[in-house]
KEFI-659636 format. One line per field, with one value per residue (C-alpha): residue number from 1; x, y, z; residue in one letter. Coordinates in steps of 0.25 Angstrom, whole numbers, plus 5000, padded with zeros to 4 digits. Layout:
BEGIN
k	c(NUM,...)
u	c(X,...)
v	c(Y,...)
w	c(Z,...)
r	c(A,...)
REM end
This chain:
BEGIN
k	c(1,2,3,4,5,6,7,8,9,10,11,12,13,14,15,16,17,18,19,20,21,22,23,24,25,26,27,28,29,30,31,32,33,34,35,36,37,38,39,40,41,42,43,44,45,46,47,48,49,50,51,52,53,54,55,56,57,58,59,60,61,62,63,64,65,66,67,68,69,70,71,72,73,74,75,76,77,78,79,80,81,82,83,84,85,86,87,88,89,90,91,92,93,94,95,96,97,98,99,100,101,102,103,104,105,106,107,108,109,110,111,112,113,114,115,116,117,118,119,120,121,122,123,124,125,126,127,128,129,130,131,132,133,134,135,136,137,138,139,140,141,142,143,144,145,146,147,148,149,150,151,152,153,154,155,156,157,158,159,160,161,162,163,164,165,166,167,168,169,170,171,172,173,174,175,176,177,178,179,180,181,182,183,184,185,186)
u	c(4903,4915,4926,4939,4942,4929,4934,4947,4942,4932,4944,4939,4947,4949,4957,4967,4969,4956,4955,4950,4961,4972,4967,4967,4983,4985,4982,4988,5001,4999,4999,5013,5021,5018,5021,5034,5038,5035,5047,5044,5044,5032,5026,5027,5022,5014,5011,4997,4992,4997,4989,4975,4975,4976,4964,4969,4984,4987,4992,5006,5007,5020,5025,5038,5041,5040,5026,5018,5002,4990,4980,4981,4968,4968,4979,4975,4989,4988,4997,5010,5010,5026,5027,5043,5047,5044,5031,5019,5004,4997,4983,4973,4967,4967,4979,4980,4994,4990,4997,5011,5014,5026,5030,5046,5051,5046,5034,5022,5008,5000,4985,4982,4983,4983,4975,4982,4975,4984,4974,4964,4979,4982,4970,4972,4965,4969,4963,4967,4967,4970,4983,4984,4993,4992,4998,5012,5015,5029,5032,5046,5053,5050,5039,5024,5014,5002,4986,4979,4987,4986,4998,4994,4998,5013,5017,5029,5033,5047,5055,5053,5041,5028,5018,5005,4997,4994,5002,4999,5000,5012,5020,5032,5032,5044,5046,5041,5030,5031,5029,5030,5043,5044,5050,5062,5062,5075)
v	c(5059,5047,5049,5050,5035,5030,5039,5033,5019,5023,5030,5044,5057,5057,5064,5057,5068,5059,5057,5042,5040,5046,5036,5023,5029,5028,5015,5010,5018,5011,4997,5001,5004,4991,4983,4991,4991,4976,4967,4959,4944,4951,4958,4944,4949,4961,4967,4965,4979,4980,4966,4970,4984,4978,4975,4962,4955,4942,4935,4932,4948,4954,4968,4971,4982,4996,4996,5007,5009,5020,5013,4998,4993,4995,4987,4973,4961,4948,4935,4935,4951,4956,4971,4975,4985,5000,4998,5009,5007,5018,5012,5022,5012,4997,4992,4978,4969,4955,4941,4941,4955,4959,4976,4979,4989,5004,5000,5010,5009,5022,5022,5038,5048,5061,5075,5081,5096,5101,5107,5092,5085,5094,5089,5075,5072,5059,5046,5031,5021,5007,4999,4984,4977,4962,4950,4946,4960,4965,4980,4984,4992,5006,5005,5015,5010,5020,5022,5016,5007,4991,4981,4967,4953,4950,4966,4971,4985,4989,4994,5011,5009,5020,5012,5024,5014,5000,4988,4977,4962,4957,4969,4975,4990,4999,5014,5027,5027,5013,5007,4993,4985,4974,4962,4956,4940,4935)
w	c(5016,5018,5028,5022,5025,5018,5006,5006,5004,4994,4986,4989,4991,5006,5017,5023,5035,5041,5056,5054,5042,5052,5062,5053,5049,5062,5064,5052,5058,5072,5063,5054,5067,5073,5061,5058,5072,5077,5079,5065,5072,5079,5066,5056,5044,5047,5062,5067,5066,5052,5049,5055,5048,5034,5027,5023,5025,5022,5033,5025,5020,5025,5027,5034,5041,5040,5034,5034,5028,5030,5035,5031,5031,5014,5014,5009,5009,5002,5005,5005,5002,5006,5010,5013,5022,5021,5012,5013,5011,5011,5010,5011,5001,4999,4994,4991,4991,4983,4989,4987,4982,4989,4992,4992,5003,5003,4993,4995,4992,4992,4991,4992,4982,4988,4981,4970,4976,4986,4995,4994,4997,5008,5014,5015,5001,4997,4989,4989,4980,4981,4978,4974,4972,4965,4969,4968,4966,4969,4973,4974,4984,4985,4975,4977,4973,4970,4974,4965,4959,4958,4953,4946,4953,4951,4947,4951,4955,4953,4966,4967,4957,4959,4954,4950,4940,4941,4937,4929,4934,4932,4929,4933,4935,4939,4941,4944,4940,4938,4924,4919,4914,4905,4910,4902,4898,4901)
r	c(X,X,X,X,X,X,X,X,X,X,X,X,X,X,X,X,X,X,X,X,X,X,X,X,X,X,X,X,X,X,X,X,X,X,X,X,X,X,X,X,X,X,X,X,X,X,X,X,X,X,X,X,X,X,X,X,X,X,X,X,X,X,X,X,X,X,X,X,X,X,X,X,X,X,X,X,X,X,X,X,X,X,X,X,X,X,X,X,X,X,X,X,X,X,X,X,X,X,X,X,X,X,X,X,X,X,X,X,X,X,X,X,X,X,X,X,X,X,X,X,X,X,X,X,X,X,X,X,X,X,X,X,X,X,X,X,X,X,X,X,X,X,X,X,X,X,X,X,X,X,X,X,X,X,X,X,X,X,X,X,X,X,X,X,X,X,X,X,X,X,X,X,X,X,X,X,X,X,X,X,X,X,X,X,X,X)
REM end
């Protein structure tokens, strides 16, 4: 039988009340306080322990303080990617921020669904699934963004927007949940 961390990555129900998940939280927790407490002249664009935790961040990806994230080694950031202050990634699986998308304050990602049975739930029961996000993609503050989904290149997400399906390139979607608009030709 798969430990709980290798059934998380495979995108099995897992338990997330796991000494070695607890442990990889813990570290992840130990990388968010020293990027939201560094003096930002120190911090540049992302504190160290932030950086070497990620699976992959461009060297020009930016994320301001406070930031928080579970474990950060699912989280994958192109060039020029902007994250504002206040934004959450829950990452118990791989989520994917294409170049130049850019993530308005208090935008959250959330990559578990937990056990709709309240006695599987009360155990820790969870599963993830991934979230992409395209290229040149613009999320608005306050927006949650759902597991599972994927938003096309040059999408936008409407500020306070819960997006639960996935959006189309180049298409703007607002609301909860969030449905697409039509854009008016002047």
């Amino acid at each position: 039988m798969s430990g709980e961390r290798e059934k998380m990555a495979a995108g099995e129900w897992y338990s997330c009340l796991d000494d070695e998940l607890d442990a990889l939280r813990k570290m992840a927790r130990r990388a968010v306080h020293q990027h939201n407490t560094m003096p930002p002249d120190e911090r540049a664009s992302m504190a160290p322990l932030l950086r070497s935790l990620f699976s992959s961040a461009s060297a020009s990806a930016f994320i301001e303080a406070p930031f928080h994230c579970s474990y950060g080694f699912n989280i994958t950031l192109g060039d020029n990617v902007y994250l504002n202050a206040g934004c959450a990634i829950l990452d118990s699986a791989p989520v994917q921020i294409g170049d130049g998308s850019m993530l308005g304050p208090g935008v959250q990602i959330y990559c578990a669904e937990h056990h709709k049975d309240t006695v599987l739930r009360s155990k820790g029961i969870e599963i993830a699934k991934p979230v992409t996000i395209g290229k040149d993609v613009w999320i608005g503050g306050g927006a949650i963004i759902l597991a599972g989904v994927t938003i096309g290149d040059g999408a936008i997400v409407g500020a306070g927007s819960v997006v639960t399906r996935d959006v189309a390139p180049a298409t703007t979607v607002v609301g909860n949940p969030a449905r697409a608009v039509q854009h008016k030709i002047a």
